[in-house]
Each structure stands twice: as C-alpha cells, then as structure tokens.
C-alpha positions as CSV (number, residue, x, y, z in Angstrom):
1,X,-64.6,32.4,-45.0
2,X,-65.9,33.0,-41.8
3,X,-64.4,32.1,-38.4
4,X,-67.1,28.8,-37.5
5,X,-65.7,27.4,-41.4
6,X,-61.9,28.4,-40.6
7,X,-62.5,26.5,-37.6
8,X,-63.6,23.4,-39.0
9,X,-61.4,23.2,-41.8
10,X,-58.5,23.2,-38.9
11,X,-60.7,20.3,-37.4
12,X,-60.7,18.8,-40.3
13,X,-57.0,19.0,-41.0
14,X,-55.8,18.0,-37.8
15,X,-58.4,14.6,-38.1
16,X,-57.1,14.3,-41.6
17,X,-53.3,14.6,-40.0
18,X,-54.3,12.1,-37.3
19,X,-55.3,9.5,-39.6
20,X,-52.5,9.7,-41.6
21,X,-49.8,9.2,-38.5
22,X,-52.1,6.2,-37.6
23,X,-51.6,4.9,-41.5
24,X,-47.6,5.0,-40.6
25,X,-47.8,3.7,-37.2
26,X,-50.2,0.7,-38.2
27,X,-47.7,0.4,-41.6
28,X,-44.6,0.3,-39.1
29,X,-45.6,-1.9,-37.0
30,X,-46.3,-4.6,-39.8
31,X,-42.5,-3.4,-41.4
32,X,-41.5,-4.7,-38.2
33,X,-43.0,-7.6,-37.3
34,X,-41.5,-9.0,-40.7
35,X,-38.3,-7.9,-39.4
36,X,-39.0,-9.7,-36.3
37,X,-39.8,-12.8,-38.3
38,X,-37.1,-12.8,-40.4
39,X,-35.2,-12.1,-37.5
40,X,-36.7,-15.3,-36.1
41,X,-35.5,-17.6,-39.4
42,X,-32.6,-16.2,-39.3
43,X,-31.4,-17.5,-35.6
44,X,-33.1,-21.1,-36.6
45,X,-31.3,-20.8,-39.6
46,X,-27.8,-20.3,-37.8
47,X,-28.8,-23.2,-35.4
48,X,-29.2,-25.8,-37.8
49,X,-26.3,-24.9,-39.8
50,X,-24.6,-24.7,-36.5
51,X,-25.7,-28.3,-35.3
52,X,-24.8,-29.5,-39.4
53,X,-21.6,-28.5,-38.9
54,X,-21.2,-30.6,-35.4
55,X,-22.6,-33.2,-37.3
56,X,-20.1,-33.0,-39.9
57,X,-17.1,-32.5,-37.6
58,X,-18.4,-35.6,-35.6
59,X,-18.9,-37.6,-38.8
60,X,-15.8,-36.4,-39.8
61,X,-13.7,-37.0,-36.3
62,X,-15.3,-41.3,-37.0
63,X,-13.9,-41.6,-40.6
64,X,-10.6,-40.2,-39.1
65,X,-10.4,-43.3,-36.3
C-alpha cells in the first residue's frame, strides 16, 4: 500500500467515524426528547391527580357538614 492509499483509507476512517458519532448524537437526541415528553405527562399527570384529590377532600369536607 502506498502512502496516497494509506492516506485515504485514514480519510475514509475518520468520515466513516464521523458519521457514526452523528448516528448517536441524532439517536440521543430522540432518547431524549421521549424523556422530555414523558417528563411532560408525568407533571400533568401529578396535576390532575393533585387537583382529584382537592376535589375529593372538598367533596369529602360537604358530606361531613
């Protein structure tokens, strides 16, 4: 192998490398907006249990009277 080949197969390897870290970053950042979504259902989630429980307490607090 001379040195013009040994060159570009390090070209190519190091294109090849790049490509493959952009695969992970563009597969990371979907991983995380998912987690940012469930994130998301998770807080409205807590809210409206949150308000069901005032409800129930309120509810609860009239039946008492």
């Amino acid at each position: 192998m001379n040195e013009r080949d040994s060159d570009n197969q390090i070209k190519s390897t190091h294109v090849d490398f790049c490509l493959a870290g952009a695969e992970l970053l563009a597969a990371l950042s979907k991983f995380l907006t998912v987690i940012a979504d469930a994130a998301d259902d998770l807080e409205e989630a807590r809210d409206n249990l949150t308000e069901a429980l005032r409800e129930a307490e309120r509810l609860g607090d009239l039946e008492a009277d």
